[in-house]
N, C-alpha and C positions, 0 to 999 in steps of 0.2 A: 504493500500500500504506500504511496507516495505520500509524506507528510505536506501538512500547509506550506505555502509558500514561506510564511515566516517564519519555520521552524529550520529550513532547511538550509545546511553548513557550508559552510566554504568551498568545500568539494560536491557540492551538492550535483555542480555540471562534471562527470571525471573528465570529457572530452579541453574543458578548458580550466583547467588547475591555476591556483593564486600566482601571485608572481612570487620569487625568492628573494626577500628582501635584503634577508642577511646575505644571501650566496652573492645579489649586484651589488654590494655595496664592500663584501670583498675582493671581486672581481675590478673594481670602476675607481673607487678610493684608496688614491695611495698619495705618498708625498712628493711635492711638485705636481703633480699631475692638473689638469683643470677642475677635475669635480670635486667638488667639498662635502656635500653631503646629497646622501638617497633618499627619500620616503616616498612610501607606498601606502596608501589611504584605498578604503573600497569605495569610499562615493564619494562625490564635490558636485559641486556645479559646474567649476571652474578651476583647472590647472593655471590658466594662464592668470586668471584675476585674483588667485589664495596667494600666484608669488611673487605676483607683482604690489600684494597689498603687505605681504609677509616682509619685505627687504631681506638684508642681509648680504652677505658676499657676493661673490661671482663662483659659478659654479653649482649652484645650488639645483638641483634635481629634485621635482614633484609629479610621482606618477599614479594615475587614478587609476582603478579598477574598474568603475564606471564614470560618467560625467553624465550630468543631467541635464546642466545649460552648456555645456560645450559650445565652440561660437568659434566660426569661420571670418574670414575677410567682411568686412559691410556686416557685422551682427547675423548673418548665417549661422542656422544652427546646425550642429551636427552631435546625434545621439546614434547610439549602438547597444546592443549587449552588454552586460557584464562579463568580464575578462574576454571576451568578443576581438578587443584590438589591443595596443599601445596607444595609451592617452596621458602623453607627459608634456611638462615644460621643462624650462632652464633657463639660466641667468645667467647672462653674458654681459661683462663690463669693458668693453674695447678700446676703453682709455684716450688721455691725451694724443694718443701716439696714431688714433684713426680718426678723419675728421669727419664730422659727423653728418656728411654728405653722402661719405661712403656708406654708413650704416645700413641703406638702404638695400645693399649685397646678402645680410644678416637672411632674410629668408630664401631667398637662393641658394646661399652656400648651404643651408640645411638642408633644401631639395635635393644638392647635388651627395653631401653626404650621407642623407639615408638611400638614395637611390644606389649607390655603390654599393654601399653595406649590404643591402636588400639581396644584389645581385649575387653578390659572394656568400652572405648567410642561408639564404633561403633557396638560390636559383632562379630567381623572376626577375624579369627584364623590366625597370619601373622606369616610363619617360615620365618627362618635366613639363607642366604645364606653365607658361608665364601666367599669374607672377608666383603661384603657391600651391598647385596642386600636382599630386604623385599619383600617372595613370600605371595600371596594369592594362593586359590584353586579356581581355577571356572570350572565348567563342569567334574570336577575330576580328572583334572591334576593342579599339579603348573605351576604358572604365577608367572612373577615379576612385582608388581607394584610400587616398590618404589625402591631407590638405595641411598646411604649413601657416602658422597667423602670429606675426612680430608685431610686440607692443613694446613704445617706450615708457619706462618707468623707472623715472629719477635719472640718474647718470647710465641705468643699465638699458637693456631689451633682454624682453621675456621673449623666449620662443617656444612657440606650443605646437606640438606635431600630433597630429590623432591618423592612426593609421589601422584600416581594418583587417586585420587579421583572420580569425578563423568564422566570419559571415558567411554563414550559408543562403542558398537563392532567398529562400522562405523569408530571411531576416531580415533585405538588402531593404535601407531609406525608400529609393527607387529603383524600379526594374535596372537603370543605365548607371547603378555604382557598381564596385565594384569588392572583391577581397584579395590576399595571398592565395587564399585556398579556393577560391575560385580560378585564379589562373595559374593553379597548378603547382605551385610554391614545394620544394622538396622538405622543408624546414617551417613548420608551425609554431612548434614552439617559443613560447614568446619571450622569454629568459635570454638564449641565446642573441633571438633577434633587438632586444635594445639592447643587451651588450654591445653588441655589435655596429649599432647605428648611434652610440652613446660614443664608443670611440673612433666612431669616423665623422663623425661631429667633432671630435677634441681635435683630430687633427688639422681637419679643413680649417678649422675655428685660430688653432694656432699659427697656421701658414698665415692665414689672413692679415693674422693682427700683426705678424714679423714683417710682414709685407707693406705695414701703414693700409691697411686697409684696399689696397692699388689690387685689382685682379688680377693684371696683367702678370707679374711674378711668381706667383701662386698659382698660377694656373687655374685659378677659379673659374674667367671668364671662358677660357677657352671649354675647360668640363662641362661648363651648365651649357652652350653652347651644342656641344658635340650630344647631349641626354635630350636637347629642349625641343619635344612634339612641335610646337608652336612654331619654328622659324620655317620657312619655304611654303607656307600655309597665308592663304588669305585671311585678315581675321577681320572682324569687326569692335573698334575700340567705344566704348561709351563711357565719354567723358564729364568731368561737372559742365555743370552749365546744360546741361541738353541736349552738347555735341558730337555729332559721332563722328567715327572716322574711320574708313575702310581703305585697308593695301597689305599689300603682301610683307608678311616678318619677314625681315632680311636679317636683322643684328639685334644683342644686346649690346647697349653703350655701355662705356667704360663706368656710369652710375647706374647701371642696371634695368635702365630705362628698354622698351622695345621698339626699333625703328621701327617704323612702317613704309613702306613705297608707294604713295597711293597714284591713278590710274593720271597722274597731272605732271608725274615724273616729278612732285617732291620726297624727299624724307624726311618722316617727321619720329619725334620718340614721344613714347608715351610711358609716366611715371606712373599715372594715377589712375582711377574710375574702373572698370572693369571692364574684359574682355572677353569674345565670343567667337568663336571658331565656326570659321562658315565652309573650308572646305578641308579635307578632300569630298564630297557631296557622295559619293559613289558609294563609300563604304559607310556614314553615319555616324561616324567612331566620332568624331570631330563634337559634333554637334551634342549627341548624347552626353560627351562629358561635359559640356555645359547646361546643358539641363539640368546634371544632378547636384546644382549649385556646388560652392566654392566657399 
């Protein structure tokens, strides 16, 4: 007999078991290193708004088990299961030494580092959507399964990554999200996988900041470049004000902005408002990931 919902323990799902809190925090913390401290909470509302209201160091790591207001680009919401995905943040202090123009790079470079990580830990090939979201491929079209949301707060940026992990069809937001284990992911287990996008985070993070924040040495610009869906794609940008703006992504500039081509033979970048993928039209892949918000 299946007890009440409220009676039922922590392992109540065995398919997705808590996370190890002691085992990532002696896997992740050590000295010198970026991270300073771990914690693993089962419910919030909000990763990104508990550490950005908590202060403290640089380094500091908060990961939810669930989130109930979880919240994308533009106040997007984004909810899933419990132990379902990776729902953390982190505090990055990029100092003096990166001017705060650059900062703007901050959610890219975490694109670019868990997409790596992904690839290596799990087996799954995640493109970059400009400016924050992480697609998979399932069934032959992109999905988005993960989404990336930088707030600044105080001297630092909070970076919040929610990425879904073991969502099955049944569970997905909308029919056009996506999971790991929907497109096939050889590695579920979610332990391993923010190890692993925890320290390909520390290092992107570290090049970055040696580098003065400049992409160009770090090779930042070139990796998010070479992962990013978005560039050779006609998109449509919707800007403040009411404006839109359509042409083909050619480039990210050196602030992380995305060129556009449009049909008048100017190029223009675009930092702000949001964006909308209007081709490749044939396959749908394009489109679907922007319906299933951001």
């Amino acid at each position: 007999m299946t007890p009440p919902p409220d009676r039922r323990g922590r392992w109540s799902d065995l398919d997705r078991p808590p996370l190890n809190a002691n085992g990532l925090r002696r896997a992740l913390l050590r000295p010198g290193g970026l991270w300073t401290s771990l914690d693993v909470v089962e419910r919030t509302g909000s990763t990104n708004t508990d550490l950005a209201a908590a202060g403290g160091p640089e380094g500091a790591v908060l990961v939810a088990e669930e989130q109930s207001a979880g919240r994308g680009r533009l106040d997007r919401t984004w909810s899933a299961p419990a132990r379902s995905g990776l729902f953390f943040s982190v505090r990055l202090t990029p100092g003096p030494d990166v001017p705060v123009s650059r900062w703007g790079w901050l959610p890219l470079l975490a694109g670019v580092a868990t997409a790596s990580a992904l690839s290596r830990a799990a087996g799954v090939d995640t493109a970059l959507k400009w400016p924050n979201d992480l697609l998979v491929t399932v069934d032959g079209q992109e999905r988005k399964a993960g989404g990336i949301l930088a707030e600044r707060a105080g001297d630092s940026v909070v970076v919040g990554i929610g990425l879904n992990v073991s969502l099955r069809a049944g569970e997905l937001p909308v029919p056009t999200a996506g999971s790991l284990a929907l497109a096939g992911a050889a590695v579920l287990d979610r332990d391993p996988l923010l190890r692993a996008v925890l320290r390909s985070l520390e290092d992107w993070y570290l090049g970055w900041r040696e580098a003065g924040g400049d992409p160009g040495p770090c090779r930042l610009r070139e990796a998010y470049a070479a992962g990013c869906a978005t560039l050779g794609r006609t998109v449509r940008a919707e800007l403040p004000g009411d404006r839109a703006l359509v042409g083909e992504a050619v480039a990210v500039d050196g602030d992380g902005r995305l060129v556009l081509a449009t049909g008048d033979g100017v190029q223009e970048p675009v930092g702000a408002g949001d964006i909308v993928h209007l081709r490749p039209a044939s396959s749908g892949s394009a489109e679907a990931s922007a319906s299933s918000g951001e």
